[in-house]
C-alpha positions as CSV (number, residue, x, y, z in Angstrom):
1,X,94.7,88.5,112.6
2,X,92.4,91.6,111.6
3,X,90.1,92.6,114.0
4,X,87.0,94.2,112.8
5,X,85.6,97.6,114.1
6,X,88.9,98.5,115.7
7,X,91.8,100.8,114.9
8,X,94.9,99.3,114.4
9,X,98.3,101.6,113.9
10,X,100.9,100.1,111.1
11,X,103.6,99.2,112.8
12,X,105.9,97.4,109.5
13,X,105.2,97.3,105.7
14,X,104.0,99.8,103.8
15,X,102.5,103.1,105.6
16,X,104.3,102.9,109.1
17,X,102.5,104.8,111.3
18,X,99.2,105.0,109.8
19,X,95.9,104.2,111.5
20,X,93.1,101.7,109.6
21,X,90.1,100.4,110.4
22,X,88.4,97.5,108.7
23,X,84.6,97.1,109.0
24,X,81.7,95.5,107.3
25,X,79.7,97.1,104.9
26,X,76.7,97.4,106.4
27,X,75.1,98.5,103.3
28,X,75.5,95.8,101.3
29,X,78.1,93.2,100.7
30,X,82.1,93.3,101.6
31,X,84.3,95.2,103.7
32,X,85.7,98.7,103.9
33,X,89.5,99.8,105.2
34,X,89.7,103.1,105.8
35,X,93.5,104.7,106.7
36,X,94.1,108.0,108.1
37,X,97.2,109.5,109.8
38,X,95.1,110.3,113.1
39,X,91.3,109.5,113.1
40,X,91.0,111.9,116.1
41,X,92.0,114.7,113.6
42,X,88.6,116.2,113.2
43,X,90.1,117.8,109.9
44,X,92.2,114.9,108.9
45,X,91.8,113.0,105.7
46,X,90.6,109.4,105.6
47,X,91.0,107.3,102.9
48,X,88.5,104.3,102.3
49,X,88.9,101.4,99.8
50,X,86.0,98.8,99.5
51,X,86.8,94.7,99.1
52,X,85.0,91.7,98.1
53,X,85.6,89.6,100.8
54,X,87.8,89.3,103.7
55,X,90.0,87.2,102.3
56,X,90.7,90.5,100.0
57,X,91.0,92.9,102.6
58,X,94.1,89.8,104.1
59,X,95.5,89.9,100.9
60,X,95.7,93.2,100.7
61,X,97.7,92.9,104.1
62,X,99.9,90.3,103.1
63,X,100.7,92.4,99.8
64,X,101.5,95.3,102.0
65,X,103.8,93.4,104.7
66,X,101.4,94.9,107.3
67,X,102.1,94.0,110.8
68,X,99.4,95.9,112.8
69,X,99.1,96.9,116.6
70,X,95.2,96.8,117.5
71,X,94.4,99.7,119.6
């Protein structure tokens, strides 16, 4: 299940050991992911990718054989 608003760390799939974070666009319609190695790192990168829907952003899980630990 993907929890909103949380970090989560990639535990299987694609990008082991990467952090995400799915929210809701506040701004307007759909949902962002954003992935960094560390979001702590003040001067780490953070990339974000913007979806339709949720059912998207699941897809996009499914596609990637994600299996996330929520933090």
């Amino acid at each position: 299940m993907i929890e909103l608003d949380r970090i989560g760390v990639i535990k299987s799939g694609e990008d082991v050991g990467y952090q995400i974070k799915v929210s809701k666009n506040t701004m307007g319609k759909g949902y962002y992911l954003f992935m960094s190695d560390d979001f702590s790192d003040e001067n780490g990168n953070i990339a974000d990718h913007h979806f339709e829907s949720l059912r998207d952003v699941e897809d996009s899980f499914k596609d990637a054989k994600w299996e996330v630990e929520w933090l």
